[in-house]
C-alpha positions in Angstrom: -11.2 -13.0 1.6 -8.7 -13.5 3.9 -5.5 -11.6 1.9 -3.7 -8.1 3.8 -3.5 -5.2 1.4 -0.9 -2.6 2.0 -1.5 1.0 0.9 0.3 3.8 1.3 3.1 6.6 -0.4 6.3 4.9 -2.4 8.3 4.7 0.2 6.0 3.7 3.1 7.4 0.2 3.0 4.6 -1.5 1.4 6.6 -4.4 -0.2 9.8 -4.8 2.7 7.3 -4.8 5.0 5.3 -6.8 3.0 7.7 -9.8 2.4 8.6 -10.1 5.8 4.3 -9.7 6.7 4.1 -12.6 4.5 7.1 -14.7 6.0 5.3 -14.3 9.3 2.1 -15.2 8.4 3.0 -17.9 6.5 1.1 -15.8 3.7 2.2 -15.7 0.4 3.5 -12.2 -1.4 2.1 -10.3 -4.6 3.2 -6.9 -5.4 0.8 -5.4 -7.6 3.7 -3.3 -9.5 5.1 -6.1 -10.4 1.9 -7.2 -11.7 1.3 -4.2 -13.8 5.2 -4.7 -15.4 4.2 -8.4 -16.0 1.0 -7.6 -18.2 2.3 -4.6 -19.7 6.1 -6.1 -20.8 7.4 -2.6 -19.6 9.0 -0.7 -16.3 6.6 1.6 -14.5 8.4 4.7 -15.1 8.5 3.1 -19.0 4.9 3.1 -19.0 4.1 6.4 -17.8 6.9 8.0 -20.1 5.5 6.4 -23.0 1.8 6.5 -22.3 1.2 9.3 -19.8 -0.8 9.3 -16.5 -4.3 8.4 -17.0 -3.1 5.4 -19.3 -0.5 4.3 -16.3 -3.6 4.4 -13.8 -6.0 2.5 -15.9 -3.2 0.1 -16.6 -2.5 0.1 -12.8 -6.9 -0.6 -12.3 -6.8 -3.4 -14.3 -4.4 -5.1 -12.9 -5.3 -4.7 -9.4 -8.9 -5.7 -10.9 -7.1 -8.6 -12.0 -5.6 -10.4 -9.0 -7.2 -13.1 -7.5 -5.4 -15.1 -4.5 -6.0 -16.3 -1.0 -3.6 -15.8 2.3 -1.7 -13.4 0.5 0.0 -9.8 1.4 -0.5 -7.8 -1.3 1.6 -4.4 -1.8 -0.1 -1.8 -4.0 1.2 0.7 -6.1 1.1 4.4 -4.3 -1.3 5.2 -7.1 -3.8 2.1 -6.4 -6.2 4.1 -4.8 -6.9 6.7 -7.4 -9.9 4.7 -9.2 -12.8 3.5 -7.7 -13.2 0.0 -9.3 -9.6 -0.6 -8.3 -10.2 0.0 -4.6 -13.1 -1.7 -4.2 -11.3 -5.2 -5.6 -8.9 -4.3 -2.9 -11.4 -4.3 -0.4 -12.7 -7.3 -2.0 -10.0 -8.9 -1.6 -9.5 -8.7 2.5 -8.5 -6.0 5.2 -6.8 -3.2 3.6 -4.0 -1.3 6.0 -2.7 2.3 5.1 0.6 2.6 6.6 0.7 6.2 7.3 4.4 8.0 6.7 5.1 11.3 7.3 5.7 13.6 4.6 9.1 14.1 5.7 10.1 10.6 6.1 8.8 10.3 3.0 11.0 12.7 1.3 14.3 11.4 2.8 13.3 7.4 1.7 12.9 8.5 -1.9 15.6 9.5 -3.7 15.0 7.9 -7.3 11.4 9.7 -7.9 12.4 10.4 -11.3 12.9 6.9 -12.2 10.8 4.8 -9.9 7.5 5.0 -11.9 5.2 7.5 -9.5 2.4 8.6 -11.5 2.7 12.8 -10.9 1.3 15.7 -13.1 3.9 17.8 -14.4 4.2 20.2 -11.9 3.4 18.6 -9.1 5.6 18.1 -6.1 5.7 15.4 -3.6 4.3 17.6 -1.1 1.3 18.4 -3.6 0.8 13.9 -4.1 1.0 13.5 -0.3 -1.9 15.8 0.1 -3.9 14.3 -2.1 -3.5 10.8 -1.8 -3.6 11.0 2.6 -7.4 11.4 2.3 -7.5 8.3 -0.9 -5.2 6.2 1.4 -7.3 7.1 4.5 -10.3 6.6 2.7 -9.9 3.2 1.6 -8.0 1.9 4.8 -10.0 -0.7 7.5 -6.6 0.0 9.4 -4.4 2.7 9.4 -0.7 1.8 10.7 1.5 4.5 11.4 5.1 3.9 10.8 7.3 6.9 11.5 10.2 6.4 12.7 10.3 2.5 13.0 12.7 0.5 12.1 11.6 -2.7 8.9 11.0 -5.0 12.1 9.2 -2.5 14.4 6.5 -1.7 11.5 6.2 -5.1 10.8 5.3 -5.7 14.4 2.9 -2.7 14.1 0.9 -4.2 11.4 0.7 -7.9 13.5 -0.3 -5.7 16.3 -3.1 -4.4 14.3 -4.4 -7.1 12.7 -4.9 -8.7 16.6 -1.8 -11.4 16.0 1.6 -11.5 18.2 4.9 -11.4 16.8 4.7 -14.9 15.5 1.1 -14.4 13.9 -0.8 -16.0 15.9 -4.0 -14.7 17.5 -3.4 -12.0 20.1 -5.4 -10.9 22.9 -7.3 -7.9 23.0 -5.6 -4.8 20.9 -4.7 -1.8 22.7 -5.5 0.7 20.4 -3.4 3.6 22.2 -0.4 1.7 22.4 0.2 0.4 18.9 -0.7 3.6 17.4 -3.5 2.4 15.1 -7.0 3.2 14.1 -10.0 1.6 12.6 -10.8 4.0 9.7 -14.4 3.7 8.0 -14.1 3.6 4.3 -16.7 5.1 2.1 -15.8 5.7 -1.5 -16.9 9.2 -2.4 
């Protein structure tokens, strides 16, 4: 299909870079979290207070298994990748792109993880889910996108770069790999 799916850690600017993907391309936007609190009649965090982890993620699989659209950026939940069926509808679905964030950046751009719904263990620190997920997101990516330091516009730009469009989203000319800081990642679900 011909949809963008962004994956990556809350924070990573999956849906703002999303939105303003979609304006460019003329695409239209679905954020699957959004999905999930639609179906579910609940807030993320809600859900994972009231049900626990492994019921979040299976509530998070279905509905990724769920959509269905065309010329479409999608943003995923951080936690999209953690069951198989889930990521391979994404793929499914069209070109997924992991923008990469470092773990610090990370850190500084989330500053509500108790209330924004991130499915953690007890225990577990960021640090511990950034280690983790990298190899998921990596994994599952056709593109990876890396977006430290960027400004909303400059990642946005990134991505188009990528995907072999200009700024406008057009068709580009040929992508120099070095210079927008991307990679073509395999993706083998283990």
């Amino acid at each position: 299909m011909d949809n963008i799916i962004l994956v990556g850690m809350p924070g990573a600017g999956k849906s703002t870079v999303g939105v303003l993907l979609a304006k460019t391309l003329g695409y239209a936007f679905l954020d699957t979290d959004l999905v999930i609190q639609a179906r579910e009649g609940a807030l993320l965090q809600q859900l994972l207070d009231a049900r626990g982890q492994e019921a979040f993620l299976e509530a998070e699989a279905d509905a990724v298994c769920a959509v269905s659209c065309r010329c479409t950026v999608i943003a995923t939940g951080g936690s999209a990748v953690y069951r198989t069926r889930a990521v391979e509808r994404l793929r499914e679905l069209g070109r997924v792109v992991y923008l990469r964030l470092p773990l610090d950046e990370v850190e500084r751009r989330l500053n509500n993880i108790g209330s924004r719904g991130i499915a953690m263990a007890p225990g577990q620190t960021l640090a511990d889910l950034y280690a983790y997920r990298t190899p998921l997101y990596e994994g599952c990516a056709d593109l990876t996108v890396d977006t430290a330091g960027q400004t909303l516009e400059e990642s946005v730009s990134a991505v188009l770069r990528a995907l072999g469009k200009d700024e406008k989203g057009a068709p580009a000319g040929p992508v120099n790999m070095a210079t927008t800081n991307v990679k073509e990642e395999s993706h083998e679900i283990q």
